[in-house]
PAKOLMAR-273875 format. One record per residue (C-alpha): residue in one letter; x, z, y. Coordinates in nm, 2 decimals. Last residue first. Layout:
BEGIN
A/X/Z/Y
...
//
This chain:
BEGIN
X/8.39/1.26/-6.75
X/8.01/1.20/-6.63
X/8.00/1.62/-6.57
X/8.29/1.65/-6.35
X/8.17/1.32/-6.16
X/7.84/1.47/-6.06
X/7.98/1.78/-5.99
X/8.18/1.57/-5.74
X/7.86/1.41/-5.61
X/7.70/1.72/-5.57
X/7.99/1.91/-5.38
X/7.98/1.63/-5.14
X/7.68/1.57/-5.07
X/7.62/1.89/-4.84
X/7.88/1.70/-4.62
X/7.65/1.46/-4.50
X/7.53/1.54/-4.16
X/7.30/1.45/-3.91
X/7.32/1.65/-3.60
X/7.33/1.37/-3.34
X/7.09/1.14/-3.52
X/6.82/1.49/-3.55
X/6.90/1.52/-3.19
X/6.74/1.18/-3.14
X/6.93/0.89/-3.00
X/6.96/0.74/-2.65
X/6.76/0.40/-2.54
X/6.49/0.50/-2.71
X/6.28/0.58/-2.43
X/6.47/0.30/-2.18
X/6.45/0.03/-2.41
X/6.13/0.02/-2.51
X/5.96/0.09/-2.17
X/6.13/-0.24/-2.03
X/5.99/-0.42/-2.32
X/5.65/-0.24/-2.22
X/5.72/-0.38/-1.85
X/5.82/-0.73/-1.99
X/5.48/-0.69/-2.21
X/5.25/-0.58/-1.93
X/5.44/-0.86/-1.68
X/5.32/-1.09/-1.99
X/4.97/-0.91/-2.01
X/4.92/-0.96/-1.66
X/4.98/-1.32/-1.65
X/4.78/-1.42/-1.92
X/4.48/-1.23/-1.72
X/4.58/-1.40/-1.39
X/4.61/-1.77/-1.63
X/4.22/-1.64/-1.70
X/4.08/-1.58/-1.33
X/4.25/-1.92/-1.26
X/4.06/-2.12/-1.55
X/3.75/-1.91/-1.45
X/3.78/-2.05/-1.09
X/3.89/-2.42/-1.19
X/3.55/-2.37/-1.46
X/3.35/-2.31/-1.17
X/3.47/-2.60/-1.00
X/3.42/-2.82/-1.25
X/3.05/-2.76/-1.28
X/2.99/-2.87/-0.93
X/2.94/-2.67/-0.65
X/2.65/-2.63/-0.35
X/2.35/-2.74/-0.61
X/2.27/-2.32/-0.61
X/2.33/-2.24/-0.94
X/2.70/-2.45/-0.87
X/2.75/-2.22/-0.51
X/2.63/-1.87/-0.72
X/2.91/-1.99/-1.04
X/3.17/-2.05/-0.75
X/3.07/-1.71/-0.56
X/3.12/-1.49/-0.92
X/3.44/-1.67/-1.01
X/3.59/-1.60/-0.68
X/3.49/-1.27/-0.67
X/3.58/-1.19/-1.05
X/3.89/-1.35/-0.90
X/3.96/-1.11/-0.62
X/3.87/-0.80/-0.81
X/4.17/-0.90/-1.04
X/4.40/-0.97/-0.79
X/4.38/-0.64/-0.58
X/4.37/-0.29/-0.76
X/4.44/-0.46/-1.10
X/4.73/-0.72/-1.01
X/4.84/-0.45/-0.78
X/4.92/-0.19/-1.03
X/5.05/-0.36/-1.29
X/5.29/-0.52/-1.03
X/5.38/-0.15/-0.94
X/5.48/-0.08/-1.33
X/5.66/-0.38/-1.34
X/5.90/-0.26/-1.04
X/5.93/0.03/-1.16
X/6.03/-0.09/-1.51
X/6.27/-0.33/-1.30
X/6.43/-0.07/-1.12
X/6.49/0.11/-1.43
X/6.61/-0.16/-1.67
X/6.91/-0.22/-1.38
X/6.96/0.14/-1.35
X/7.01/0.11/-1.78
X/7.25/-0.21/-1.74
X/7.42/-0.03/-1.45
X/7.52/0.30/-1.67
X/7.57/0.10/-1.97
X/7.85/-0.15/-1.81
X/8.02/0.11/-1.63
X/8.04/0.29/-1.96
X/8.13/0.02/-2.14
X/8.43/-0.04/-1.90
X/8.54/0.33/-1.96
X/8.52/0.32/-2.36
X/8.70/-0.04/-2.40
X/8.98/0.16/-2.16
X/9.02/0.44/-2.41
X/8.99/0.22/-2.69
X/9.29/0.00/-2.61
X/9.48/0.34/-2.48
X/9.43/0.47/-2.86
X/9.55/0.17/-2.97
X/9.85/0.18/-2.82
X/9.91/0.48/-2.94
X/9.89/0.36/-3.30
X/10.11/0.07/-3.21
X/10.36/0.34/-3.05
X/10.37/0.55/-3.40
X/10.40/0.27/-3.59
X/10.75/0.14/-3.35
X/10.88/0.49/-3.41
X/10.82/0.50/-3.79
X/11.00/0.16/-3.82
X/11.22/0.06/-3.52
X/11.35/0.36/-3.44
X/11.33/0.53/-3.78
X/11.62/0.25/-3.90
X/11.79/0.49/-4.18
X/11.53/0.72/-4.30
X/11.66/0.85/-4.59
X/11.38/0.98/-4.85
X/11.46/1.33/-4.97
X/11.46/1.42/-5.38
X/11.59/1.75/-5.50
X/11.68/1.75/-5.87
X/11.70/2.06/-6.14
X/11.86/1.99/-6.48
X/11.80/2.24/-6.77
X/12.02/2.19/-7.06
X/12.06/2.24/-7.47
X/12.37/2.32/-7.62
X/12.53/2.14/-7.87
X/12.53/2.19/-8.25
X/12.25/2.07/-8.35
X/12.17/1.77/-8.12
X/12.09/1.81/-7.76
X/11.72/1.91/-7.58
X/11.78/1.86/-7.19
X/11.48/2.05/-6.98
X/11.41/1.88/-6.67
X/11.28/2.00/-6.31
X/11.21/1.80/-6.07
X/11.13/1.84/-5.68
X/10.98/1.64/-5.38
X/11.09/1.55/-4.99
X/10.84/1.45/-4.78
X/11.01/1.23/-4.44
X/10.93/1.35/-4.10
X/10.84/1.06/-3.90
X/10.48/1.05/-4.12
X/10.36/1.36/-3.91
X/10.36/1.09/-3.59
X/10.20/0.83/-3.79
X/9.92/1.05/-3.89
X/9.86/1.18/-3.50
X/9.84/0.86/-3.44
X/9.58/0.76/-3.72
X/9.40/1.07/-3.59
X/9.41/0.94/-3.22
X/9.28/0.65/-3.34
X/8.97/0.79/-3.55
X/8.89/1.01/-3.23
X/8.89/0.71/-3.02
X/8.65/0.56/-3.27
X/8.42/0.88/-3.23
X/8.43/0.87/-2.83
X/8.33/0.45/-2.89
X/8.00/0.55/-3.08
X/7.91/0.78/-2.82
X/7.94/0.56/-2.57
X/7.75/0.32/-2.81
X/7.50/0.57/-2.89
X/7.46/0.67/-2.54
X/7.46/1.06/-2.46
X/7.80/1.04/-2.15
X/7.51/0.85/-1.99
X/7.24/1.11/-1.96
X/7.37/1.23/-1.62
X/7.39/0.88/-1.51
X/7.05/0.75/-1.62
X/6.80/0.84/-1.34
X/6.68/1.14/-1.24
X/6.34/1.08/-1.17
X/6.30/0.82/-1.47
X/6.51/1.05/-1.71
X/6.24/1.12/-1.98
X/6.02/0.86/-1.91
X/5.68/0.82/-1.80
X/5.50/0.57/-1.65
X/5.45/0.34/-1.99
X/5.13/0.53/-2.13
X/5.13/0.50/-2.51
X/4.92/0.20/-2.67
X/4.65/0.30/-2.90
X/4.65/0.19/-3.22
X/4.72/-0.14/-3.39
X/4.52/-0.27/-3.69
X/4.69/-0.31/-4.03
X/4.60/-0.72/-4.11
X/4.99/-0.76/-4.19
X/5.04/-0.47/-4.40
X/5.29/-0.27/-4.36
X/5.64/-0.31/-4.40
X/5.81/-0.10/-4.07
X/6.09/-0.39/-3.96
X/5.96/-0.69/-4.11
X/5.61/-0.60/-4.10
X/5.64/-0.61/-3.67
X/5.84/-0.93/-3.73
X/5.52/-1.07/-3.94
X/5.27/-0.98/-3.72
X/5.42/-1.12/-3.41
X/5.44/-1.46/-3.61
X/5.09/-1.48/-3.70
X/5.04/-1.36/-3.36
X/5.22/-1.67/-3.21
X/5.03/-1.91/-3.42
X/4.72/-1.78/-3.26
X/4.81/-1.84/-2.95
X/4.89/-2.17/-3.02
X/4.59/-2.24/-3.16
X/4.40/-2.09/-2.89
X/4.57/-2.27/-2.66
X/4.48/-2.61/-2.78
X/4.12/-2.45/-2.80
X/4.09/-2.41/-2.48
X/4.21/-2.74/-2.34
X/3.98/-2.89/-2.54
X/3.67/-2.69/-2.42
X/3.82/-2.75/-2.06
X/3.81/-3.13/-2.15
X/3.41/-3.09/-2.33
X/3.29/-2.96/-1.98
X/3.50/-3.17/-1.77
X/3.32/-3.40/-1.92
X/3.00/-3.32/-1.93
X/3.01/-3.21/-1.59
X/3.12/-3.61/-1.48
X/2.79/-3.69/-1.64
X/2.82/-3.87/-2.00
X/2.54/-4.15/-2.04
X/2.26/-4.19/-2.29
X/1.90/-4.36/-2.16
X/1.58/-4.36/-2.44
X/1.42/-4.15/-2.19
X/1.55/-4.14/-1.85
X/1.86/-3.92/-1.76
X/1.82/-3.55/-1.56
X/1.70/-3.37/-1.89
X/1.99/-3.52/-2.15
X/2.25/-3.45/-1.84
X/2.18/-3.10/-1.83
X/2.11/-3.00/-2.17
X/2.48/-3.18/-2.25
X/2.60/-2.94/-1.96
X/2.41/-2.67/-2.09
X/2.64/-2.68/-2.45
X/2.93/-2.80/-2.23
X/2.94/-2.45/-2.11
X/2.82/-2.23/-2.40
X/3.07/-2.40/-2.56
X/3.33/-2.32/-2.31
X/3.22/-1.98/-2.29
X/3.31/-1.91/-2.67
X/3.63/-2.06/-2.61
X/3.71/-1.83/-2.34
X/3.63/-1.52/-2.56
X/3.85/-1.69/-2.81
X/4.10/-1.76/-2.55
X/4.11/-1.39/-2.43
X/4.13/-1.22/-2.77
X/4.40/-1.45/-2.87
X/4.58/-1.32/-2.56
X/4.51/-0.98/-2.60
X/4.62/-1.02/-2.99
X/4.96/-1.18/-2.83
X/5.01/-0.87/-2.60
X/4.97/-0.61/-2.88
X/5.19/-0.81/-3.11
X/5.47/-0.79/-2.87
X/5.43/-0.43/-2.84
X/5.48/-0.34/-3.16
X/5.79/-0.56/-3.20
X/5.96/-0.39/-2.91
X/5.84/-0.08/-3.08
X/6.06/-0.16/-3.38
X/6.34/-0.35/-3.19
X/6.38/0.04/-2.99
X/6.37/0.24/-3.26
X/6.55/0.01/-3.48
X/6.82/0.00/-3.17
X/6.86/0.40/-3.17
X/6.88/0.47/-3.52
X/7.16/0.15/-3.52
X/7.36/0.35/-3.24
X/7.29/0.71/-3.44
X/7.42/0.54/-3.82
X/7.71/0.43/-3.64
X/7.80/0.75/-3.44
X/7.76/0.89/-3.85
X/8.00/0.63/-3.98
X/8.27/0.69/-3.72
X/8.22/1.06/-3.75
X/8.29/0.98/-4.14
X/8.58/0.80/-4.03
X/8.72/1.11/-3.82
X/8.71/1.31/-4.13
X/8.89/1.07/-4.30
X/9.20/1.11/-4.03
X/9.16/1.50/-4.08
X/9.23/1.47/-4.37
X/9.52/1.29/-4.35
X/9.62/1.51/-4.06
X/9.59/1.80/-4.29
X/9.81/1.65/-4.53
X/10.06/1.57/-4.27
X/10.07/1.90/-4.11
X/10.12/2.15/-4.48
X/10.42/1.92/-4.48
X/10.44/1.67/-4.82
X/10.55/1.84/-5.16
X/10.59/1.58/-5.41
X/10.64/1.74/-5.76
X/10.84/1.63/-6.08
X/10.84/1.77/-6.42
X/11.07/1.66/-6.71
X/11.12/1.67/-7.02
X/11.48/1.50/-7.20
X/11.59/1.38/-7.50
X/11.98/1.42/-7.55
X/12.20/1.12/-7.71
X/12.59/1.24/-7.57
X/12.68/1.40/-7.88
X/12.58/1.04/-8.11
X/12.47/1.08/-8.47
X/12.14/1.22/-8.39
X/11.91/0.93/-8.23
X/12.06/0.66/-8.39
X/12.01/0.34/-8.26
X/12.38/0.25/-8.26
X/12.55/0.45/-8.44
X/12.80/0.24/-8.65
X/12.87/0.04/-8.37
X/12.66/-0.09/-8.08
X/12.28/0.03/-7.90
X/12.37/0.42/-7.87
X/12.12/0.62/-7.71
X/12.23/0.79/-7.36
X/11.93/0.97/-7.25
X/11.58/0.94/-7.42
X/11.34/1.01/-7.14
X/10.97/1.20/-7.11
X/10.86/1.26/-6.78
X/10.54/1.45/-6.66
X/10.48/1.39/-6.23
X/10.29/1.63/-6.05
X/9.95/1.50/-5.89
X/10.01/1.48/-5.48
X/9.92/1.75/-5.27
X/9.59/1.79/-5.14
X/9.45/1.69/-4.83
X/9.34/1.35/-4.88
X/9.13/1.46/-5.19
X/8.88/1.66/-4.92
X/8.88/1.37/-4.67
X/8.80/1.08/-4.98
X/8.47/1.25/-5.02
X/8.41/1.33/-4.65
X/8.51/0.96/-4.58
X/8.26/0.83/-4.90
X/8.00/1.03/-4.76
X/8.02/0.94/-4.44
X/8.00/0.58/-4.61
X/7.71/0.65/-4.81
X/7.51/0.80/-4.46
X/7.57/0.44/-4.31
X/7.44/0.27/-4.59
X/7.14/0.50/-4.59
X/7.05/0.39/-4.24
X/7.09/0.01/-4.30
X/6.85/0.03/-4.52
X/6.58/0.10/-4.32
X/6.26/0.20/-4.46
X/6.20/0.57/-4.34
X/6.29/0.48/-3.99
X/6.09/0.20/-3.99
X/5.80/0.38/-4.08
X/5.85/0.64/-3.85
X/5.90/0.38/-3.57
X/5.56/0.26/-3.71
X/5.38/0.56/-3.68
X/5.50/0.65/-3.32
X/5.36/0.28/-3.20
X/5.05/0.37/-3.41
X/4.92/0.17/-3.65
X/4.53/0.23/-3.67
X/4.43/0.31/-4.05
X/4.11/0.50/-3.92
X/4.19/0.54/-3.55
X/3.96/0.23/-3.50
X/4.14/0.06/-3.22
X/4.11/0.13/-2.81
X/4.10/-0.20/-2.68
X/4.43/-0.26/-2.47
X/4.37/-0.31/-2.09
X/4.37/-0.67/-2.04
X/4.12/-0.78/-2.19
X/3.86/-0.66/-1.89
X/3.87/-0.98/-1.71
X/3.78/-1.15/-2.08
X/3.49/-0.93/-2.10
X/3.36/-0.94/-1.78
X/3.36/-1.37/-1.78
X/3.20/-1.31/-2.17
X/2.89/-1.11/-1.95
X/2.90/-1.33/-1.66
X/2.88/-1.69/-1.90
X/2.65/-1.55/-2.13
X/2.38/-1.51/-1.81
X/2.53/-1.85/-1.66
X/2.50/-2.00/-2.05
X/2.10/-1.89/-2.02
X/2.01/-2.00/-1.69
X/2.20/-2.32/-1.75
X/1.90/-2.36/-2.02
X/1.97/-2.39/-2.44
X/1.80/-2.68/-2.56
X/1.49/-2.60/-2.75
X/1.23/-2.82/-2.53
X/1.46/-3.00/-2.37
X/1.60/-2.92/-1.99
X/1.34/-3.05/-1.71
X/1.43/-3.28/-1.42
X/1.15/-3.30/-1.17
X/1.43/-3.16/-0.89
X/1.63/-3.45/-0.90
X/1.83/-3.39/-0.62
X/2.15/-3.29/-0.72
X/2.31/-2.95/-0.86
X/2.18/-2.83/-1.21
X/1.85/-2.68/-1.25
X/1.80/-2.29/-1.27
X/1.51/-2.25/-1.46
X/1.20/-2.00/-1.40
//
């Protein structure tokens, strides 16, 4: 039994070997299924699959950007330890009063004033200021390790961003090329159609042919964009975890849960890497003004000389106490220590209006992750049954002679801009998810440390010299 198209020519028959409506309608439901069904991620071969936890792992293990930030915690732990130690001693060696005129000049023995002299000087700074220079590297090397958590955190979250991104353009791709597929099936039956229902010898497009072969156009203009995209989605995922392009994605994870979705962000906030990151620049400022507030009291240092005289005279020791004279502190080590201080209140009140801007930014995320997730919900409880109805009744009317051809495809056309429009409120809601898991850092970013470097490198050195 055929189905014949609409009209009234009932004596039409399709060619022997031409491929029926009956058969493109049968194709036509199953790809229509398919394509409704896109959506929902297909689960991957778990063979080689790219996880979303694999390729923040990978990231993580490729970024650069990571190890410079654990060099320069090293470098301030390094530079920390030689801070606090007292200044190398000084070795002098002088030639006192040498003649340059008369009969003696340049003699090194004739004259009783000519001595030659050795000497040893020492700095000693207060135990307080060396300790607060150390303590001002130390505070750099916080710096450098708040850093390292805050870009942890945004690789994480760019990484699975990424991820994502290329899930949702590979749904699209998948839908086009399903849609493609039906197209030709389409204008196949529609060419079928028109070659049955015209005379012999006669050759004339029908009005189905042609929105036939338009939709197929259409279709395929899409697909090429689409597939354009991926390429693209591909390469920034590589970018950040360098794997292979053609590396199949696992399976998504769930987007409902999050760690602080019932409580919401403001009991996590004071744990925000650039919170965080502000608390350890505050801490280098209030170092650098503690510094300048141990540098008001002036070091004073120490030398000791031994005077060796011609034969004849008796040799020396000199001993010397220098103390540096602060004559204008007020507007010198007084006006340092207020700039320093000032830029601890700078940093204090950077800190509080990033907080208030972090709190609402992440209730902000929140509501709208919610808000995505419920979206989700009703596009698939109520839209999407709707247009496999409407799609189903338009392709019954056109088998019947009650629709034409073009209607059907103005039902699948809508039933696939629904499916393009879930997976971009699936990809704003995934985007959503992104930022809000790895929105604060790990514990292993909180506890990294660096200082087990240290002796190593300074073996290192002790063996190189």
């Amino acid at each position: 039994m055929h189905v014949f198209p609409p009209g009234n020519n009932r004596q039409a028959r399709p060619l022997v070997g031409a491929i029926t409506p009956k058969h493109v309608f049968n194709t036509a439901a199953l790809l229509l299924a398919l394509c409704l069904g896109v959506a929902s991620p297909a689960r991957a071969s778990e063979q080689g699959a790219l996880g979303l936890s694999m390729a923040v792992q990978a990231a993580m293990a490729r970024s650069q950007a990571l190890s410079a930030q654990d060099a320069a915690a090293r470098s301030a732990r390094e530079a920390a330890v030689a801070a606090g130690q007292r200044p190398d001693p000084v070795l002098r060696f002088s030639l006192n009063n040498l003649p340059i005129e008369g009969d003696n000049r340049f003699s090194i023995s004739s004259e009783r004033m000519t001595s030659k002299a050795v000497s040893l000087m020492q700095a000693f700074p207060a135990e307080g200021k060396r300790q607060a220079r150390s303590q001002r590297f130390e505070r750099e090397a916080d710096v450098a390790l708040a850093t390292r958590a805050q870009r942890a955190a945004s690789l994480r979250r760019d990484t699975a961003i990424a991820w994502f991104e290329r899930q949702a353009q590979e749904q699209r791709v998948s839908l086009l090329r399903a849609q493609l597929t039906e197209n030709r099936l389409q204008l196949q039956a529609a060419e079928a159609a028109t070659r049955g229902a015209l005379p012999a010898g006669a050759s004339s497009p029908s009005v189905d042919w042609l929105t036939a072969r338009d939709a197929l156009a259409q279709t395929q203009q899409a697909l090429l964009g689409a597939e354009a995209a991926l390429d693209n989605a591909r390469q920034a995922l590589a970018r950040w975890t360098g794997t292979p392009l053609g590396q199949p994605l696992g399976e998504a994870p769930a987007l409902r849960s999050l760690a602080f979705s019932a409580t919401g962000f403001a009991p996590h906030l004071q744990q925000h890497p650039d919170l965080a990151l502000f608390s350890a620049r505050l801490s280098a400022a209030e170092a650098d003004a503690e510094l300048a507030r141990q540098d008001r009291q002036p070091d004073w240092s120490g030398e000791l000389a031994f005077v060796h005289r011609r034969p004849g005279f008796d040799n020396m020791v000199s001993l010397a106490v220098s103390v540096p004279l602060q004559w204008d502190r007020a507007q010198r080590q007084d006006r340092l220590l207020a700039a320093r201080l000032a830029r601890v209140d700078e940093l204090q009140a950077e800190r509080e209006e990033r907080s208030r801007e972090v709190l609402a930014e992440a209730e902000r995320w929140l509501a709208a992750w919610r808000g995505g997730l419920e979206q989700l919900a009703l596009i698939d409880k109520e839209r999407l049954p709707l247009a496999r109805q409407r799609a189903d009744l338009a392709q019954a009317a056109y088998r019947g002679g009650n629709a034409r051809l073009g209607d059907v495809l103005a039902a699948r056309r809508m039933a696939l801009a629904l499916e393009m429009e879930r997976i971009e409120v699936q990809l704003s809601t995934a985007r959503l998810w992104a930022r809000l898991e790895y929105l604060l850092p790990e514990p292993a970013d909180l506890s990294h440390s660096t200082a087990a470097a240290a002796p190593d490198t300074a073996a290192a050195l002790t063996q190189k010299d």
